[in-house]
C-alpha positions in Angstrom: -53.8 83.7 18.5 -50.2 84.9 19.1 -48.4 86.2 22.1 -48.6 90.3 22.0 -44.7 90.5 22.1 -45.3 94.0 23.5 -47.4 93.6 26.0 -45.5 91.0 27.9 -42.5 92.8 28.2 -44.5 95.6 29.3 -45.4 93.3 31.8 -41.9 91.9 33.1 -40.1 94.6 34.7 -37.4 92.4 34.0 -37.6 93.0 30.4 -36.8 96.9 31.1 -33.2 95.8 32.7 -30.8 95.6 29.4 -30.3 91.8 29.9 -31.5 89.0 27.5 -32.4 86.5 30.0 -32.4 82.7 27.9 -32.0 80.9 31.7 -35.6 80.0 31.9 -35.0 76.9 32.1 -33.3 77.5 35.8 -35.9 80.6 37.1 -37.6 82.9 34.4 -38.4 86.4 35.1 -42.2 86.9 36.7 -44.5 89.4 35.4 -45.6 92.1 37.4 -49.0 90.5 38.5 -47.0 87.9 40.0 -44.7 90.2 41.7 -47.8 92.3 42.6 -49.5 89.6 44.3 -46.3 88.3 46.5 -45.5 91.7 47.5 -48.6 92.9 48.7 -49.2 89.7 50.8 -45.6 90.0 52.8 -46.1 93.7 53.2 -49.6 92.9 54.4 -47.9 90.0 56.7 -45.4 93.0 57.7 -48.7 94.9 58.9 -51.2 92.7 60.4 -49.3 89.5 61.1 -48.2 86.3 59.1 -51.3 84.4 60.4 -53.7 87.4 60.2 -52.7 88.1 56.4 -53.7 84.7 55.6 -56.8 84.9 56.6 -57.4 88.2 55.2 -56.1 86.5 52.1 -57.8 83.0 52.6 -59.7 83.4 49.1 -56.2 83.7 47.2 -55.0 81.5 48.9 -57.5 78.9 47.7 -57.9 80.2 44.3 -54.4 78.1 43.9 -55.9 75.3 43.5 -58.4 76.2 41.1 -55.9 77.8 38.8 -53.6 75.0 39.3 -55.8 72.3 38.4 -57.1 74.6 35.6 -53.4 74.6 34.0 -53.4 70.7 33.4 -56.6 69.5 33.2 -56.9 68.4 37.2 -59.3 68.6 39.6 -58.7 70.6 42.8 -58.7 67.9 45.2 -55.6 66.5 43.1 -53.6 69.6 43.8 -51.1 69.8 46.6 -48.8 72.7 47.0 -45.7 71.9 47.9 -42.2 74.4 48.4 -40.4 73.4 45.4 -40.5 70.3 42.2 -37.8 68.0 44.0 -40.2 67.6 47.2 -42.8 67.5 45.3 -41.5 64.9 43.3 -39.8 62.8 46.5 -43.4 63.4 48.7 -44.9 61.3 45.4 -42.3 58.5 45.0 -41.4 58.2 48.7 -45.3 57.6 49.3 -45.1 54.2 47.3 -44.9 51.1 49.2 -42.8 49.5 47.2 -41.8 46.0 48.3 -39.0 43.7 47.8 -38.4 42.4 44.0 -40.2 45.6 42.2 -39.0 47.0 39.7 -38.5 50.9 38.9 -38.7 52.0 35.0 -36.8 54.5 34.3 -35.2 56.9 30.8 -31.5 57.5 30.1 -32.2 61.2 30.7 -32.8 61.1 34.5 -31.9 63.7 36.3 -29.7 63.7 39.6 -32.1 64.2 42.2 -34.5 61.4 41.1 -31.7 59.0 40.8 -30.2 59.4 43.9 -33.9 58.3 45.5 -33.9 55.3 43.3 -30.5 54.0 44.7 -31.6 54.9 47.7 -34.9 53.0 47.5 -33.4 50.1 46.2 -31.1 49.6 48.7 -33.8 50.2 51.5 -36.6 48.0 49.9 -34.9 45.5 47.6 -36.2 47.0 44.4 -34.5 47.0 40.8 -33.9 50.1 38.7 -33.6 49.3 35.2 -32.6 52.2 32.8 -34.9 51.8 29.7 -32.3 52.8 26.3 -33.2 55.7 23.9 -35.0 55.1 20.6 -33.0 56.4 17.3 -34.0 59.7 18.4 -32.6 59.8 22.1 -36.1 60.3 23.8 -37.2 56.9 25.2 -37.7 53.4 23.0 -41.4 53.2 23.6 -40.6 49.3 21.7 -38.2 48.7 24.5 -40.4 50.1 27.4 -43.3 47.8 26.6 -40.9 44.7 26.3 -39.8 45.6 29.6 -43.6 45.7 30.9 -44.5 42.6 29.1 -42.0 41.0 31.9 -44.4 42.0 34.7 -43.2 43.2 38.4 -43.2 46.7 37.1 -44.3 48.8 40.0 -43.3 52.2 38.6 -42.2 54.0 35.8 -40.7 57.3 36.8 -39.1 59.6 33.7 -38.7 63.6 33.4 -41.3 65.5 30.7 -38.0 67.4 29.3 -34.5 66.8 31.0 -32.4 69.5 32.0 -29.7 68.8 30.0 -30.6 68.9 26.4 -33.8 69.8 24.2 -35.2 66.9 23.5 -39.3 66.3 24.8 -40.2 62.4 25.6 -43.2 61.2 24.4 -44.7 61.3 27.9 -48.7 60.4 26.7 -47.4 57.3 25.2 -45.4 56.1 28.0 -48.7 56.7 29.4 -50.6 54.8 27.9 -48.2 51.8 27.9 -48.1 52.2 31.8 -51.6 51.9 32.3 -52.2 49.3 30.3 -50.0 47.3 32.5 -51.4 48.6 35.7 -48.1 50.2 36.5 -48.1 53.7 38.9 -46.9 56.5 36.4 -44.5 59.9 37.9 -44.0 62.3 35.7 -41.3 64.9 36.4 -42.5 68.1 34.8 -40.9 70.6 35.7 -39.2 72.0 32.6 -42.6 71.5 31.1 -45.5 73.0 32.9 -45.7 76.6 31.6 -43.6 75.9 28.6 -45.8 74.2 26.8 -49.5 72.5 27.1 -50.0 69.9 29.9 -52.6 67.7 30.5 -52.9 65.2 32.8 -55.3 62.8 31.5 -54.7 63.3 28.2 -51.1 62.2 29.6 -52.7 59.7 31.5 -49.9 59.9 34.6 -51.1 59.4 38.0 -48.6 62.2 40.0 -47.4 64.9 38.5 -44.3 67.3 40.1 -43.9 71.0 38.7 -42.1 73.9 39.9 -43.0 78.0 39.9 -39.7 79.5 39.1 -39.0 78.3 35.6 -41.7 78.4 32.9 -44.0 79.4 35.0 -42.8 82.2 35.8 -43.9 81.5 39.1 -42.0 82.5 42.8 -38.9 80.9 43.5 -39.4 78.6 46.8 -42.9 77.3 45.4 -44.0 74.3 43.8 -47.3 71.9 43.1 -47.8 67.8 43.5 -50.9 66.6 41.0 -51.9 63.0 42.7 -54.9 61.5 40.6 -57.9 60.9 42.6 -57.6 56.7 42.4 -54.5 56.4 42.8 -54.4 58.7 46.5 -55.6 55.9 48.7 -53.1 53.7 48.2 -50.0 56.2 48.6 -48.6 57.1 52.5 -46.4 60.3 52.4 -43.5 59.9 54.0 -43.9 62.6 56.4 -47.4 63.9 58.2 -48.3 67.0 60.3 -51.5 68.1 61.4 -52.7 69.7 57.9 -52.0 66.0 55.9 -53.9 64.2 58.8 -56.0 64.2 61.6 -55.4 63.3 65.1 -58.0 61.1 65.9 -57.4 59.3 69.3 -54.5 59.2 71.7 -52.7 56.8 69.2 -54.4 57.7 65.9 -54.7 59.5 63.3 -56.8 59.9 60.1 -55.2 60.6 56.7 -56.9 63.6 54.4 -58.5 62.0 51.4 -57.5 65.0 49.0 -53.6 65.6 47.8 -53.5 68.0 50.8 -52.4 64.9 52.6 -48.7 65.7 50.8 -48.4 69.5 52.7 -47.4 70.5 55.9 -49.4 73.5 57.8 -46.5 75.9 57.6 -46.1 77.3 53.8 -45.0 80.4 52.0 -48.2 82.0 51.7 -46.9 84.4 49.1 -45.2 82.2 47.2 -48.6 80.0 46.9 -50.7 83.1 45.9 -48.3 84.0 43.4 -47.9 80.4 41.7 -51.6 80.6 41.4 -51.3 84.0 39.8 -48.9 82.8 37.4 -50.8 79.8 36.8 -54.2 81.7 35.6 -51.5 84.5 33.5 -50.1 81.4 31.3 -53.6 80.4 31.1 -54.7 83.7 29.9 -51.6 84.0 27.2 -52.8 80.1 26.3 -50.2 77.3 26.2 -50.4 76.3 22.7 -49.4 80.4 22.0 -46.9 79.5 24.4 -45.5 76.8 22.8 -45.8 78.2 19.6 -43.5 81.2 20.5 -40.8 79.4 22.7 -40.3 76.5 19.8 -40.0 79.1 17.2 -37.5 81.2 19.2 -35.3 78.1 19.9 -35.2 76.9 16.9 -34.3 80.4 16.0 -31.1 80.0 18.3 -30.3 76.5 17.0 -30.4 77.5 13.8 -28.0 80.8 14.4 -25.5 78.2 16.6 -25.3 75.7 13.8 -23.7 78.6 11.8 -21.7 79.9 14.3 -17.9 78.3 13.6 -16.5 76.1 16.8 -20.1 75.7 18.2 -21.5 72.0 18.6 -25.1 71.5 19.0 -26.2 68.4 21.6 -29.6 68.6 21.6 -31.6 65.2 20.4 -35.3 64.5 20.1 -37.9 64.4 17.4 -39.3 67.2 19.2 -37.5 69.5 20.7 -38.4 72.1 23.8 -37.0 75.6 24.4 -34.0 74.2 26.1 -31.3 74.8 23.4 -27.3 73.0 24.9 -24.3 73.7 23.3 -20.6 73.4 23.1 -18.1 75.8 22.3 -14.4 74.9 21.0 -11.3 76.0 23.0 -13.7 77.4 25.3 -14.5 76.3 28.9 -19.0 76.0 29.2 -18.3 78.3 32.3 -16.5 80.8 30.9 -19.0 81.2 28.0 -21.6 81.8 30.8 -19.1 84.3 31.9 -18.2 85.8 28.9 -22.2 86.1 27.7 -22.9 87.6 31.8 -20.3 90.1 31.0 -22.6 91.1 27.4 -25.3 91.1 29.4 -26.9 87.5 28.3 -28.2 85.7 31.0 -27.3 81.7 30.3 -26.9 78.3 32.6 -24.3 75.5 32.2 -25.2 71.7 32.9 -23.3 69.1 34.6 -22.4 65.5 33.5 -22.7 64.2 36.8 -26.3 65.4 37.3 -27.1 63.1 34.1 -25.2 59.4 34.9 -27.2 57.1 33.2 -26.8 59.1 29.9 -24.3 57.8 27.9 -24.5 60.9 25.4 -24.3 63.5 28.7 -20.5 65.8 28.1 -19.1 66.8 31.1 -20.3 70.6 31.1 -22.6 72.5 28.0 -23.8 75.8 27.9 -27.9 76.1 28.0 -29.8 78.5 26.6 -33.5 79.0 27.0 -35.5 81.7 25.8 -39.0 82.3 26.5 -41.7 83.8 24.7 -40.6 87.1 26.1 -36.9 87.1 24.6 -36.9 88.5 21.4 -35.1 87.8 17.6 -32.6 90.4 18.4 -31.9 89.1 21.7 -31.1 85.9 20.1 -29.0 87.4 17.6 -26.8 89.4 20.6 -26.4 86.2 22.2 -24.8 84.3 19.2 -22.6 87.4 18.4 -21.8 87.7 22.0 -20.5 84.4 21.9 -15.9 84.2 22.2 -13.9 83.7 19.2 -13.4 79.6 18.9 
């Protein structure tokens, strides 16, 4: 079954405003349940009291992790929440004990954030990061990671679901599977992914899992989950601890949880967790193949308009591509495209060359546009006719 086209832009407000929004990618809009569910919590904070409310609202509050674990296949106990993807991501890597002469596994399309704490990491702990190269499709050379495997000392490979930077979508079950066949730990940065298109965690067969709400979601901005699989949790020690993520046992001790709640902290945006759930159980309810489905279509839609569009240079790469649609446009700046588009009333991002070093295909600047499956055909034709003159 198809998404009802009508009634989820009857249920984004945002939808009523006048602009096309294609920056989904960076935070989409939320549907009114989700707005509905943050706002009544603060204005119930406003009334009662922040700790009061969440008491009041302890069932919500929980109900997080059910709908959380629900989207990708996990169980509950593997479900932290956490305030955003990078920390959920860094409370992950940061809790592996890596030790001197490991190596790190990594894909051309790395973003920033995730490179900086490999470089980091290596410096502090004496490890390797070694930059696995792109098959002839520019996702990463499953050949080439398995070679590097076969050479042992592999303690992690670490690579992004969809980068940020262009459409393509890596092959993330199979890397999956060629990780745990040689007992290496297994990250998995998805957070273009989750709500964009069908996740599951053991089909995937990573052992952590970072996601954020604002993007596909369609969650809050400020919120964000950790998936940790059950045998794997023992033998990770997040970097920092409060008195939610352990117990204080003795004078001088302290017990660790034995669920992912070990990777929160007490203090948390309660809102922002009760609507993450709530836009977890709505992209449940639309079903992610539909999803899926109506977001590849609409790209390609866009890719195929660009590719006709004279001065316009289309980057994406992969053998299957994601909503994420990065373009160039001759004699024009990627920033004042953004501008020109904001001032048509098309909502688009730009992407940065130094965010993506270790890809050797990465421009300096692009313009991204990524509809969801609430844009619709006309809004992809305004944007391409609301493009400058090349």
């Amino acid at each position: 079954m198809g998404i009802d086209l009508d009634r989820v832009r009857a249920e984004t407000p945002g939808c009523r405003s006048g602009v096309a929004h294609f920056n989904n990618a960076g935070s989409a809009l939320p549907p009114q349940a989700v707005i509905d569910a943050v706002n009544d919590q603060f204005r119930l904070e406003s009334t009662i009291g922040g700790y009061e409310a969440a008491e009041v609202s302890a069932d919500a509050v929980e109900r997080f992790y059910d709908a959380i674990a629900g989207l990708i296949g996990a169980g509950r106990d593997e479900i932290a929440y956490i305030e955003n993807a990078t920390r959920a991501w860094d409370m992950a890597f940061y809790a592996i004990p890596f030790r001197t002469g490991d190596r790190i596994l990594t894909t051309t399309s790395e973003y920033a954030s995730n490179a900086i704490a490999y470089i980091q990491i290596a410096a502090a702990r004496g490890v390797s990061v070694e930059v696995v190269p792109d098959d002839e499709h520019g996702t990463i050379s499953l050949e080439a990671l398995e070679a590097e495997l076969a050479k042992g000392g592999v303690r992690l490979v670490a690579i992004n679901h969809i980068p940020t930077h262009n459409g393509l979508v890596n092959p993330a079950a199979e890397v999956g599977r060629l990780a745990r066949a040689a007992g290496a730990l297994y990250l998995l940065d998805a957070c273009q992914s989750v709500g964009q298109l069908p996740v599951d965690v053991n089909e995937i067969g990573c052992d952590m899992l970072s996601a954020t709400g604002r993007k596909f979601l369609r969650g809050p901005r400020g919120t964000g989950f950790l998936y940790v699989r059950r045998d794997v949790l023992p033998g990770l020690k997040p970097p920092f601890l409060d008195l939610l993520s352990a117990e204080w046992t003795g004078r001088e001790s302290y017990e660790l949880r034995d669920d992912a709640r070990r990777f929160e902290t007490w203090e948390r945006y309660v809102a922002g967790q009760i609507g993450l759930g709530v836009a977890a159980d709505y992209a449940v309810r639309l079903g992610l193949d539909a999803v899926h489905d109506r977001v590849g279509g609409l790209a390609a839609r866009l890719r195929e308009a660009l590719a006709a569009k004279p001065g316009v240079t289309l980057l994406d790469r992969g053998a299957h591509r994601s909503g994420l649609v990065t373009f160039t446009l001759a004699g024009h700046e990627s920033a004042a495209v953004k501008a020109a588009l904001r001032e048509h009333g098309v909502n688009v991002s730009t992407t940065d060359g130094s965010h993506q070093r270790f890809d050797a295909h990465a421009v300096p600047s692009a313009v991204r546009a990524s509809p969801h499956y609430y844009n619709t055909e006309e809004e992809v034709e305004r944007l391409v006719a609301a493009l400058p003159s090349p």
